[in-house]
SERO-99381 format. One record per residue: residue in three letters; x, y, z of N, C-alpha, C in turn. Coordinates in steps of 0.1 Angstrom, whole numbers, plus 5000, padded with zeros to 4 digits. Layout:
alaXYZXYZXYZ...
***
This chain:
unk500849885000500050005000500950125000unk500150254995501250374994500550445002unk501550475009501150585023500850715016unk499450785019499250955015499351035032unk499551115024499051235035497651265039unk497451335049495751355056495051315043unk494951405032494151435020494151365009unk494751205019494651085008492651075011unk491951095016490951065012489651215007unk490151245001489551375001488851364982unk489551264977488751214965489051084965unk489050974968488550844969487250814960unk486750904961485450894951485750894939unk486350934932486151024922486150934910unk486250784913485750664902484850664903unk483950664911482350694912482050654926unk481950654938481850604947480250604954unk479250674955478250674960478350754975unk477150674982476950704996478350645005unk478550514998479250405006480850465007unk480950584993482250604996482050725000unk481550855003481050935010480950915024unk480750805025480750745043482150735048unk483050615035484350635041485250715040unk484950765029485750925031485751035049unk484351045050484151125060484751025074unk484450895070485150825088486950815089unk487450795076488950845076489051025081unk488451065078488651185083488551235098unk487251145100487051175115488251135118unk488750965122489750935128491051005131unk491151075118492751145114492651255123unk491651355125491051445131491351415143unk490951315152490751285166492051245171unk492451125161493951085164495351115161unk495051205153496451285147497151175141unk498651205147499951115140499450975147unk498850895152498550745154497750715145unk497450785135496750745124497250765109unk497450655100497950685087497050605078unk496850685062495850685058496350635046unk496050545038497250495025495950405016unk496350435001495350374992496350314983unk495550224972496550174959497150284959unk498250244950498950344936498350374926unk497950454918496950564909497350384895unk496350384893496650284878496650184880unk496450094896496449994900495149944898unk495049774894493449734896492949764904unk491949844905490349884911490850014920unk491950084917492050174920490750284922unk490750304939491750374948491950234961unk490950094958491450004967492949934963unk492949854970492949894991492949994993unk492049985007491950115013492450085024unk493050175034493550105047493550225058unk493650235072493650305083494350195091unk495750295090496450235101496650295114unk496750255126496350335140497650255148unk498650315154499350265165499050325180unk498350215178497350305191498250275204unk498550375215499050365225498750325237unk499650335246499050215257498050285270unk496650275266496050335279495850345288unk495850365298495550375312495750255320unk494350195315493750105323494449985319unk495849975312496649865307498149925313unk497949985319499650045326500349945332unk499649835337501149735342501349635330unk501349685317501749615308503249675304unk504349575296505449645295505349605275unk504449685276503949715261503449885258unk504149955246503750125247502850145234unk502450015229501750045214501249945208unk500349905205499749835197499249855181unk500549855174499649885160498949815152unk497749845143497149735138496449815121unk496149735113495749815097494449785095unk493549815093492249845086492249825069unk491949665066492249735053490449695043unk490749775037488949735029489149775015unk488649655009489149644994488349674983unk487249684986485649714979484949824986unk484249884976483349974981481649934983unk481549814983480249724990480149674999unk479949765008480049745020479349585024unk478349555021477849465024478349325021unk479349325012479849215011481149165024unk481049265040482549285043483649255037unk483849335028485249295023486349435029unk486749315043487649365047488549225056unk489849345060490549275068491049285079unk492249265087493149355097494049305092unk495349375099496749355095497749375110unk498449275121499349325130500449275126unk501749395127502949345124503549215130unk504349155125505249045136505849045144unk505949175156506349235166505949165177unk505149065181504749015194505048855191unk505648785203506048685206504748535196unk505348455190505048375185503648355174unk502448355175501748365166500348495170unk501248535182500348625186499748765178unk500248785171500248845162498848805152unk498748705148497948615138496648605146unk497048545163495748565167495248735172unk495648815172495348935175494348995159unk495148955151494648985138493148955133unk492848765141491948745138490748775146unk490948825161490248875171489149025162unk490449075158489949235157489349225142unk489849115134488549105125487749075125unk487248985133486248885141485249025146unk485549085154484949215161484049295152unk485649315139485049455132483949395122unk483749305119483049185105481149235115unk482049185130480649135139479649295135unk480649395139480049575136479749545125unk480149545114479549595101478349525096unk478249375106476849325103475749365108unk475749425120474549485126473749605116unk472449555123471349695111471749815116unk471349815128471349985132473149995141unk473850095133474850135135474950285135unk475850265148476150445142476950495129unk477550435124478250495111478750345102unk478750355087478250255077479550155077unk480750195080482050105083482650095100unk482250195104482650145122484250145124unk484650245114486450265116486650335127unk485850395134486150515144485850365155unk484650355156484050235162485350095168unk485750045161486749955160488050015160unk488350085162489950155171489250185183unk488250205187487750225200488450105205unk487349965203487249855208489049825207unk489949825202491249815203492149865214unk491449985213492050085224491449965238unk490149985239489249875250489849775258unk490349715248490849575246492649535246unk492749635247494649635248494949525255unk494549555265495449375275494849285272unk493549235267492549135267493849075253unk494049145245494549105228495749085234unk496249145245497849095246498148965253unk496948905257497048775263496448645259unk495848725242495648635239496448455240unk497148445238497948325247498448365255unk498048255270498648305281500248235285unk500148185274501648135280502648185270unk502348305265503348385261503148555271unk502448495287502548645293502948565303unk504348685317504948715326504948765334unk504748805343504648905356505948875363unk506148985372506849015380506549135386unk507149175401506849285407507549385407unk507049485400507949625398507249795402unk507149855395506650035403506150095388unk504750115392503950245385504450365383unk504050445374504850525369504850645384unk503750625394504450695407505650635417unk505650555409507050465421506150375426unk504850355425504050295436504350105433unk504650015443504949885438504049815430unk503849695422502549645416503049555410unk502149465404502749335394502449385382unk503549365372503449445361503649285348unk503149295342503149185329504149235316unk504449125313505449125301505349005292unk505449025277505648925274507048845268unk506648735267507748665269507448515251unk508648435249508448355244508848325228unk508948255220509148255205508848345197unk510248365194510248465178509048465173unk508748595168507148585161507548505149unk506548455142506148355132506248455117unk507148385111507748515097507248365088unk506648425074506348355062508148285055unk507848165052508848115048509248155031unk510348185030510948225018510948105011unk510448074996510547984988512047974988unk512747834982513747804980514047864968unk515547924963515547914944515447814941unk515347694943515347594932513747564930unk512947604938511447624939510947674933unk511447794928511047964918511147874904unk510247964898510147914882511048024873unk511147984867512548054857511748214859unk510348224854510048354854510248464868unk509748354879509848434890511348474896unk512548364887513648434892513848554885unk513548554868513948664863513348804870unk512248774875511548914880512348924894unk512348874894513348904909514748964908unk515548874898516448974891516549124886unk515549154879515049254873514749334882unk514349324900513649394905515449454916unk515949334915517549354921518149444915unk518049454901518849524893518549654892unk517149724895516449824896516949904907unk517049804919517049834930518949924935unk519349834924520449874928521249984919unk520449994907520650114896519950244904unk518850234911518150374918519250394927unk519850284942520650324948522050374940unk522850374932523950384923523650544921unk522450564913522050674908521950794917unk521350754931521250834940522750854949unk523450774951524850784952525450894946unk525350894930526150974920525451084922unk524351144919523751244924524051354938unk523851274949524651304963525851334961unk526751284956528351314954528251434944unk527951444935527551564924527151694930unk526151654942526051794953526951804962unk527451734963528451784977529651864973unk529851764957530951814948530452024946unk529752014938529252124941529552234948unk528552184966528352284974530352304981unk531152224977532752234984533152354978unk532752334960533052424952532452574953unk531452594957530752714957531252764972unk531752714981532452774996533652774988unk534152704982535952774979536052864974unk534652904961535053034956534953154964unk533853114977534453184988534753264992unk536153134996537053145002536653145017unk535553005019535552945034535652775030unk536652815042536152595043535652555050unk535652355047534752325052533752325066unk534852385076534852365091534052535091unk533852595079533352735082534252845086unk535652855085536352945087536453005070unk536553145072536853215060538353225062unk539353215043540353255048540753415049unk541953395056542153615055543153575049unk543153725039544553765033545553805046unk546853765044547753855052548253975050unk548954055059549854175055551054145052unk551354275046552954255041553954255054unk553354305069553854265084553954135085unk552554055082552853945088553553795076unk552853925064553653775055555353765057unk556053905060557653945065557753865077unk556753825085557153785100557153655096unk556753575089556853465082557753425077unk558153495066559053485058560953585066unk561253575072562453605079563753565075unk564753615074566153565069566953455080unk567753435077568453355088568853485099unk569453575086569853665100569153745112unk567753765105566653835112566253715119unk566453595120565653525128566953495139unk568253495139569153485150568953575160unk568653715155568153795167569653905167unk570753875162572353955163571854045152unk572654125156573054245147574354315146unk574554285135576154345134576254455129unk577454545132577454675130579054685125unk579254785117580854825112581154965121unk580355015127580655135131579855105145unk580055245154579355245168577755295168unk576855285174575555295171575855425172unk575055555164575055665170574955715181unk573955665188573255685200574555705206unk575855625206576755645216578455725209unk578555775216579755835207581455845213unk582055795205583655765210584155845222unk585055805227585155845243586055935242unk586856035243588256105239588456125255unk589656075254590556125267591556235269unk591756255282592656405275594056345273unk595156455267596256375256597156345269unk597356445279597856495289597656345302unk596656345303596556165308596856075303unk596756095287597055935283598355915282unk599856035285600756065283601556045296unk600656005308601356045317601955905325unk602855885328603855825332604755695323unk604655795309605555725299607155785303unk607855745297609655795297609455885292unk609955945297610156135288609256215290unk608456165299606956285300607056305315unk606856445313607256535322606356535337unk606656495345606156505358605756645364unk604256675367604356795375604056835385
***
């Protein structure tokens, strides 16, 4: 099935539907309405036989109240209805393989069992009972989770006030998965389609790979012209101070300085002639 948004049912009709689809139109809507995001709304694909069926409401309905010592936070389950004659119930349920052993299978067949029982009755409040039967699910939360009891546990643990209590879990065998034909089982045709469906699968991933690389390629290129990278720093030009402070000679970086003459700042010392003369031979004592 292809998941729509709210306004997947807002023409459901429009192959011709009548009263019958006018009914379900408006009860998808109620539901979506009341339950928000625990509710998804999904029809064929446009071009499919008997398009817009399947019709489906799916609800992951959460854990209420009056089921709080369960260590379960959701129950999801599908609504699916394939015809718009009502009277023929043509419908189904659908629960994922998320719960311990076939329990799943019997949950499935409970809540069809229920919803078949509504749609038979004359006087009803509404012509499919979608709103109706997510009630009874909600109702029935622990009753469906026990349906086998010897896939439920207890032990003693604390309510969401800390308060002590015996709280249930389930326990027991991998849920029950449909067995994969063998290939030597498959008929030449079903392997080719299978192939064909590999091959698709892995040409859209390939495709979307190269794509993704193409933008990233891109968006590197449009920051370099820039002149930021990737980490978000822009670069700076330098000055001609610091590109010099960089670039230094050997001798600028020893830190000496040599001189041929005396710094100005300081200026030769002259002595007088008369002292520097005095007590050589021949110089006159006074």
């Amino acid at each position: 099935l292809y998941i729509h948004p709210p306004a997947v049912c807002a023409r459901l009709g429009a192959d011709g539907g009548g009263r019958a689809m006018e009914e379900l139109q408006a009860e998808m809507k109620a539901v979506k309405a009341r339950w928000g995001k625990e509710i998804e709304l999904s029809k064929a694909e446009k071009g499919a036989p008997g398009f817009p069926f399947p019709v489906a409401v799916t609800r992951y309905a959460p854990q209420p109240e009056h089921a709080a010592m369960w260590d379960c936070e959701e129950l999801p389950f599908r609504l699916v209805i394939f015809e718009k004659e009502v009277e023929n119930l043509p419908v189904s349920v659908e629960v994922p393989p998320i719960f311990p052993g076939d329990l799943s299978s019997l949950m499935e067949r409970a809540i069809e069992t229920e919803w078949r029982k509504q749609l038979g009755k004359k006087k009803k409040p509404n012509m499919w009972m979608v709103e109706e039967i997510c009630e009874w699910v909600e109702a029935k939360f622990g009753d469906l989770l026990r349906l086998n009891p010897e896939y439920v546990d207890h032990y003693f643990g604390c309510d969401a006030a800390g308060a002590s209590m015996r709280r249930y879990t389930l326990v027991g065998p991998a849920p029950d998965e449909e067995e994969e034909p063998d290939e030597e089982d498959l008929t030449p045709e079903e392997q080719e389609r299978r192939l064909q469906e590999y091959l698709e699968r892995e040409q859209a991933r390939i495709e979307a790979e190269i794509e993704e690389k193409i933008a990233a390629d891109a968006e590197k290129r449009r920051l370099a012209e820039k002149g930021i990278f990737e980490d978000g720093e822009k670069a700076r030009q330098l000055s001609k101070a610091e590109k010099a402070e960089l670039n230094k000679t050997r001798k600028e970086r020893s830190g000496h300085r040599w001189r041929k003459t005396g710094p100005k700042a300081h200026k030769p010392v002259r002595e007088d002639p008369e002292k520097a003369l005095k007590g050589l031979p021949g110089h006159k004592k006074k």
